[in-house]
C-alpha positions as CSV (number, residue, x, y, z in Angstrom):
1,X,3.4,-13.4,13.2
2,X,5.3,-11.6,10.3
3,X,6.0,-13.1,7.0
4,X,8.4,-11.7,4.6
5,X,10.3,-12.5,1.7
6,X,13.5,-12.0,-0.1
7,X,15.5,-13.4,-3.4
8,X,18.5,-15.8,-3.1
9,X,21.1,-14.9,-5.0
10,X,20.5,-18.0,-7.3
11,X,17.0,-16.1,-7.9
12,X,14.9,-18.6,-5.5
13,X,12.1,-16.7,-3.4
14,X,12.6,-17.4,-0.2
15,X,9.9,-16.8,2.8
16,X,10.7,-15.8,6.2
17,X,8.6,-16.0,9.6
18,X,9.2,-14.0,13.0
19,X,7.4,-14.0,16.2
20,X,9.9,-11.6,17.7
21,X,12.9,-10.5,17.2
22,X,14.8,-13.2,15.4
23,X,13.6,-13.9,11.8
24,X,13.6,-17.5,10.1
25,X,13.4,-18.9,7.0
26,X,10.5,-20.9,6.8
27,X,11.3,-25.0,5.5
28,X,9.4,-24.4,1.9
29,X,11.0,-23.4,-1.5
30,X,7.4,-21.9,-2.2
31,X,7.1,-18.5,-2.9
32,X,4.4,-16.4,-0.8
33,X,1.6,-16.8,-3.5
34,X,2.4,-20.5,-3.8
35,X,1.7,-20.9,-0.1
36,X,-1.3,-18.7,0.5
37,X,-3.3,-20.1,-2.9
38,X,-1.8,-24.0,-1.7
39,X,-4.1,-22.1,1.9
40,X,-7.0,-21.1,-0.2
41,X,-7.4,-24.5,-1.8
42,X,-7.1,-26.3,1.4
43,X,-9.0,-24.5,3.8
44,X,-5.4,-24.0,5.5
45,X,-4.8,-20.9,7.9
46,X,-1.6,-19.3,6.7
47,X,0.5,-19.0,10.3
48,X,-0.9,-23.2,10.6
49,X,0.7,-23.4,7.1
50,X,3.8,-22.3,8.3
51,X,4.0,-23.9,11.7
52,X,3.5,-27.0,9.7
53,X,6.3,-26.4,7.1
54,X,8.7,-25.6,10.3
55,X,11.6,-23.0,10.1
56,X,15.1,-23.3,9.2
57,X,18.2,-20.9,10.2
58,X,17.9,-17.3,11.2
59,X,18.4,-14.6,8.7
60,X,19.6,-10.6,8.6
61,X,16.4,-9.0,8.2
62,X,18.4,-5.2,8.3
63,X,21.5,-6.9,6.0
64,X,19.3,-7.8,3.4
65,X,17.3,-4.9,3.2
66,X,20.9,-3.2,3.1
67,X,21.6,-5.4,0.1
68,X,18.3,-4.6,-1.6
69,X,17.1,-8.1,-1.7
70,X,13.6,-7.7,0.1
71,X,10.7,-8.0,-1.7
72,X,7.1,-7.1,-1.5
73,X,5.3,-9.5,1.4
74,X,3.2,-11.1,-1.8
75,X,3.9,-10.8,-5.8
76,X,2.0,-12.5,-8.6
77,X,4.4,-14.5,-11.4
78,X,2.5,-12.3,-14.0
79,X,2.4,-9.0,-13.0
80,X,-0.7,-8.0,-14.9
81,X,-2.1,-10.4,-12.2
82,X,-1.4,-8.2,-9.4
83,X,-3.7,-5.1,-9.0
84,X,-2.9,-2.2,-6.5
85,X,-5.5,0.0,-5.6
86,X,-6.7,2.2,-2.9
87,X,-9.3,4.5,-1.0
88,X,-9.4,8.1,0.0
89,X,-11.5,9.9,2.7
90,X,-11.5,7.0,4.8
91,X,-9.4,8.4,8.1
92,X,-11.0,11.0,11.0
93,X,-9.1,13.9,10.0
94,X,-8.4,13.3,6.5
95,X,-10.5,15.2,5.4
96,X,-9.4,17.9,6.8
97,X,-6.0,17.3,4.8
98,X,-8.0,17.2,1.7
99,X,-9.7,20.5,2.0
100,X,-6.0,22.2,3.3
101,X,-4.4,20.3,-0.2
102,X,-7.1,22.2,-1.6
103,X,-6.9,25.6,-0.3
104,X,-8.9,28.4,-3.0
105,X,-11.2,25.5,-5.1
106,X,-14.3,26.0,-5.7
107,X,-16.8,25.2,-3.3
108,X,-18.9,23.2,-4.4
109,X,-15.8,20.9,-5.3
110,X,-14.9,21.3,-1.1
111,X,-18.8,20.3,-0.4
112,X,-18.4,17.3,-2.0
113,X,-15.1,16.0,-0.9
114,X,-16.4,17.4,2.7
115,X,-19.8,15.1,1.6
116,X,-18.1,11.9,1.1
117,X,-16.0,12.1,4.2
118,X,-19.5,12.9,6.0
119,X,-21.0,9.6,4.6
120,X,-18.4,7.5,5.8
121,X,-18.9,9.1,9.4
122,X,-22.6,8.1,9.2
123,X,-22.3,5.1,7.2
124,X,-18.8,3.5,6.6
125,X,-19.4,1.3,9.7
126,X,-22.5,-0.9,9.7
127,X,-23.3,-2.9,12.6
128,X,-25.7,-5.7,11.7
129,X,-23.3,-7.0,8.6
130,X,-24.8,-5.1,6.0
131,X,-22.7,-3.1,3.3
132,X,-22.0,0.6,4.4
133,X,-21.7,3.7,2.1
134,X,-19.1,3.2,-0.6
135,X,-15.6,5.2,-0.1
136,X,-13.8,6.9,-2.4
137,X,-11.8,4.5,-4.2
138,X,-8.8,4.3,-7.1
139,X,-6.8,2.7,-9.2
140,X,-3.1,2.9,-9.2
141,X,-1.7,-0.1,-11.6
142,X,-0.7,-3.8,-11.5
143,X,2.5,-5.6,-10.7
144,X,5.1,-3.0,-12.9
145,X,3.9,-0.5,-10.6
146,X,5.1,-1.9,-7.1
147,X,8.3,-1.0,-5.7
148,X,10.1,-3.8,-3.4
149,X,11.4,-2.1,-0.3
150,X,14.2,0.4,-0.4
151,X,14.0,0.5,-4.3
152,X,12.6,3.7,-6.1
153,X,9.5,5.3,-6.4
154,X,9.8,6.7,-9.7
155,X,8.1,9.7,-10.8
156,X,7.6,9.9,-14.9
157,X,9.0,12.8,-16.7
158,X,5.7,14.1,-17.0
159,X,5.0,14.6,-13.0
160,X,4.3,17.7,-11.1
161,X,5.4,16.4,-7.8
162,X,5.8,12.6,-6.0
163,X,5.1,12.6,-2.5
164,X,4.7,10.1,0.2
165,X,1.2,8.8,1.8
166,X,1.6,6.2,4.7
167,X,-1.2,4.0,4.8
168,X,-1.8,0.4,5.5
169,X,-2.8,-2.5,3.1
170,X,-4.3,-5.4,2.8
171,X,-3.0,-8.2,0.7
172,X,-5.0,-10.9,-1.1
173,X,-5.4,-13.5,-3.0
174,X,-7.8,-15.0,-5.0
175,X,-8.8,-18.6,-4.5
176,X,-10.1,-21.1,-6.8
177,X,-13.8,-20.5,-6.6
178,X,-13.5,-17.0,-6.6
179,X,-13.0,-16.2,-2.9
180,X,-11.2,-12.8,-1.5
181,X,-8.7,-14.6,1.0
182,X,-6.9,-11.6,3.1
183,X,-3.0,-13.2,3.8
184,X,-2.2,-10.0,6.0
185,X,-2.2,-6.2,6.5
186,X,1.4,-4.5,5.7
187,X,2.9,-1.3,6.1
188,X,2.5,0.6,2.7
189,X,3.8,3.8,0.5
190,X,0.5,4.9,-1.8
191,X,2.9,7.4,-3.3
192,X,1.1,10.3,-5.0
193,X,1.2,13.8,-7.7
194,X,-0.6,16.2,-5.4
195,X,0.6,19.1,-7.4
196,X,-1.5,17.3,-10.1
197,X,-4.3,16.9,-7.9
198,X,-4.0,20.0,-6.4
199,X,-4.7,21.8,-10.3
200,X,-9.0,20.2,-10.2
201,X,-10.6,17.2,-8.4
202,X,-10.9,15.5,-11.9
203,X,-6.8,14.8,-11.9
204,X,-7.0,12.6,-8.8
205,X,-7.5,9.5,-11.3
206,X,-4.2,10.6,-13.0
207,X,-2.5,11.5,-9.9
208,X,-2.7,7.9,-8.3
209,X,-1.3,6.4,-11.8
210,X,2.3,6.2,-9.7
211,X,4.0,3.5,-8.4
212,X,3.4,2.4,-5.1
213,X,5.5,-0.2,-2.5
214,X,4.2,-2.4,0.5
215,X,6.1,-4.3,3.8
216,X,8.9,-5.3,3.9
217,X,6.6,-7.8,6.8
218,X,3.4,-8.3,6.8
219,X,1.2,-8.9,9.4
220,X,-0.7,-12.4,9.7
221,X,-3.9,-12.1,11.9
222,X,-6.3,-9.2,12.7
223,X,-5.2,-5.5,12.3
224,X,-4.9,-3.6,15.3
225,X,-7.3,-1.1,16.2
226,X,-5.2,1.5,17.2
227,X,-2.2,1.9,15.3
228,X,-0.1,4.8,15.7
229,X,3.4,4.8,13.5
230,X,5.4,7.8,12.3
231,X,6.2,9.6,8.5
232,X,9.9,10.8,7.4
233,X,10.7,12.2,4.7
234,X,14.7,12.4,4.9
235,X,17.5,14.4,2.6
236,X,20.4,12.9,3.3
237,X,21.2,13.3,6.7
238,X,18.3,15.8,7.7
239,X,15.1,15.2,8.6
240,X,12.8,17.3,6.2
241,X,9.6,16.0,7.8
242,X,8.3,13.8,11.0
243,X,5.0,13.4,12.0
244,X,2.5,10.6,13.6
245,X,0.5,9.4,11.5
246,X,-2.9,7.1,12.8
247,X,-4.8,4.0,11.4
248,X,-6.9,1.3,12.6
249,X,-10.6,1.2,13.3
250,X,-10.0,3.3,15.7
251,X,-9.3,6.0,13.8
252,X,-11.3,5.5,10.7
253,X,-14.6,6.5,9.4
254,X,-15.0,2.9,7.4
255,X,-14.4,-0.4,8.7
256,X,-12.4,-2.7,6.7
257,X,-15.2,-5.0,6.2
258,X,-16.8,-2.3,5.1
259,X,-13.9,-1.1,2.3
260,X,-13.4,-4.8,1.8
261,X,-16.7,-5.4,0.1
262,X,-17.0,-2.4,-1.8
263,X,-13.8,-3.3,-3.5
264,X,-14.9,-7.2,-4.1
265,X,-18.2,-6.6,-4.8
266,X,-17.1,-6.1,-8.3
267,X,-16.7,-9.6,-10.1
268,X,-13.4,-8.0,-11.9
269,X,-12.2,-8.4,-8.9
270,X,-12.6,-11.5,-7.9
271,X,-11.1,-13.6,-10.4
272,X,-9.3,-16.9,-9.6
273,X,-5.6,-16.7,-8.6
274,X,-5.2,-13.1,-8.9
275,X,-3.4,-11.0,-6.1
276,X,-5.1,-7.4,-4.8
277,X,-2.9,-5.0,-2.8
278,X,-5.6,-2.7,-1.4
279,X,-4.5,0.7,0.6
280,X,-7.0,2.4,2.5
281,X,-6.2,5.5,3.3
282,X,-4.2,8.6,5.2
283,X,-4.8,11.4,6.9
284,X,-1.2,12.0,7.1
285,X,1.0,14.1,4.0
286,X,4.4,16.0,4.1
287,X,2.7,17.9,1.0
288,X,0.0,19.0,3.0
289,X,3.0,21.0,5.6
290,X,4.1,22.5,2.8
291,X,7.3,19.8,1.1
292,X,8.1,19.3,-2.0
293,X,10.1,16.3,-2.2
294,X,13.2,16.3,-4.6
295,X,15.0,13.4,-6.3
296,X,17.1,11.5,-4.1
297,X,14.8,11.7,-0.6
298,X,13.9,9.0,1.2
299,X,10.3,8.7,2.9
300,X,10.3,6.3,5.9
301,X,7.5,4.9,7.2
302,X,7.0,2.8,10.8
303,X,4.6,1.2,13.2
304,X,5.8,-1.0,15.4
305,X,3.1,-3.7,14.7
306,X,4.2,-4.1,11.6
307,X,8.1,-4.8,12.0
308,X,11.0,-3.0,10.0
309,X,10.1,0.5,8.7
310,X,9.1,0.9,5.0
311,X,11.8,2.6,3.3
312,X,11.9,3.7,-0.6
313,X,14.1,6.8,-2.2
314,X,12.3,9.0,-4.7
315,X,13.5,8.9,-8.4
316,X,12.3,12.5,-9.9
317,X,13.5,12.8,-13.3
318,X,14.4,16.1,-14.5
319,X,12.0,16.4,-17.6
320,X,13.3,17.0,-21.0
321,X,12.1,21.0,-22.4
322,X,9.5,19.7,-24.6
323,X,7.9,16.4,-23.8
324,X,7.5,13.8,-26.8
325,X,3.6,13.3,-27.6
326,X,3.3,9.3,-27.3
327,X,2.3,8.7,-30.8
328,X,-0.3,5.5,-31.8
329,X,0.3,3.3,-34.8
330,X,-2.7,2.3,-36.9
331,X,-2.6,-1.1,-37.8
């Protein structure tokens, strides 16, 4: 099953549901969130949830998106509620991409990216339900910083570069006792400053601070283990960039138990009614070939687990000469 969701034009969230090719509106005027903690609370599967609720007339899935109505699979009411993060290193062959981002750093800086993604080989996969070793992991903001669905990933003035990174999440909620619940895994955009990154190993923290965007469907039920989808990067009506790119277990060096625990392990994490968007990882850039992206592209990426393709223009400021120091106030 997919769930999606998209805004009325009276404002109302409305949820969708498909099973193949046809896409309903499910018979609720509950919003994802509402649904999935009402499913935390009860002990409620969410596709039993919905089945339940029923479904009412078939929607435009493509005509919406046209319209820019879609929204992320899951958003918070407070946005400071809503916490998007991520891990690196986590994909056979990303680290590979790392060192070639890295071409002529130091070497010891190489040994330890090379260590990491070495660790998760030998350890990111436990088999008798222990904790593996802990990834690489990030921050990249809270609800201001995800984009719905063909709206713009905005780069600030201050940016080197803003390039794609096609990974998927997992989205969650927090029930009432404290309890990760996973809704779904979705197609996701865990867009990027590798220019930035690129300068010292130190700058990834600052590189991630971009926005990121997730769906439009999400996928209710266990992620495939082999999940092969493509990356675009389009300018207008040439394609700059095209190339698989691989996730699932399958292709992974962690499991997602495995990242799953080392993210709510922390107690800051698991507080009641929050929502996590959680990426984990690529092995997969257009910067990486060589691209730099310029305002007005358009990355695209698809799987076809995971419904329509995830589609999101890039909004590249040109930056003033001199950027303004942001100046503090004392009180």
């Amino acid at each position: 099953m997919l769930l999606s969701q998209y805004r009325k034009p009276d404002g109302q969230v409305q949820v969708v549901a498909r099973d193949g090719t046809e896409a309903f509106e499910v018979r609720t005027d509950k919003t994802m969130y509402d649904l999935a903690m009402d499913c935390a609370a009860n002990g409620t599967g969410l596709r039993d949830a919905v089945a339940k609720l029923g479904l009412n007339g078939a929607v435009d899935m493509e005509r919406l998106y046209a319209e820019g109505r879609l929204l992320p699979p899951v958003l918070h009411p407070d946005p400071a509620h809503l916490h998007l993060t991520g891990t690196g290193l986590t994909h056979l062959g990303s680290a590979s991409t790392r060192a070639t981002m890295h071409a002529g750093a130091k070497a010891q800086d190489e040994t330890d990216s090379m260590k990491m993604f070495r660790m998760g080989i030998e350890g990111g996969k436990p088999l008798n339900g222990t904790p593996g070793v802990q990834p690489e992991w990030f921050y990249k903001g809270n609800g201001l910083s995800l984009a719905a669905p063909g709206m713009p990933l905005a780069s600030p003035e201050f940016a080197d570069d803003g390039g794609e990174e096609p990974e998927i999440a997992g989205l969650y909620v927090i029930g009432p006792d404290g309890t990760p619940f996973r809704l779904g895994f979705a197609l996701a955009n865990e867009f990027s400053d590798h220019v930035m990154e690129k300068q010292n190993y130190l700058y990834l923290a600052h590189s991630k601070l971009r926005p990121a965007s997730v769906g439009p469907e999400m996928l209710v039920g266990d992620l495939p283990q082999d999940i092969r989808g493509t990356s675009r990067v389009r300018r207008g009506n040439a394609v700059l960039f095209e190339k698989p790119f691989l996730s699932g277990e399958a292709n992974m060096s962690h499991s997602i138990a495995n990242l799953e625990h080392h993210h709510f392990k922390y107690p800051l994490f698991r507080q009641p009614g929050d929502v996590h968007v959680h990426m984990f990882g690529t092995a997969t850039l257009s910067f990486a070939e060589g691209l730099a992206c310029a305002d007005g592209d358009v990355f695209e990426i698809e799987a076809p687990d995971f419904g329509l393709a995830l589609r999101n223009p890039l909004r590249r400021p040109v930056p003033p000469a001199k950027l303004p120091r942001t100046e503090v106030r004392a009180l």
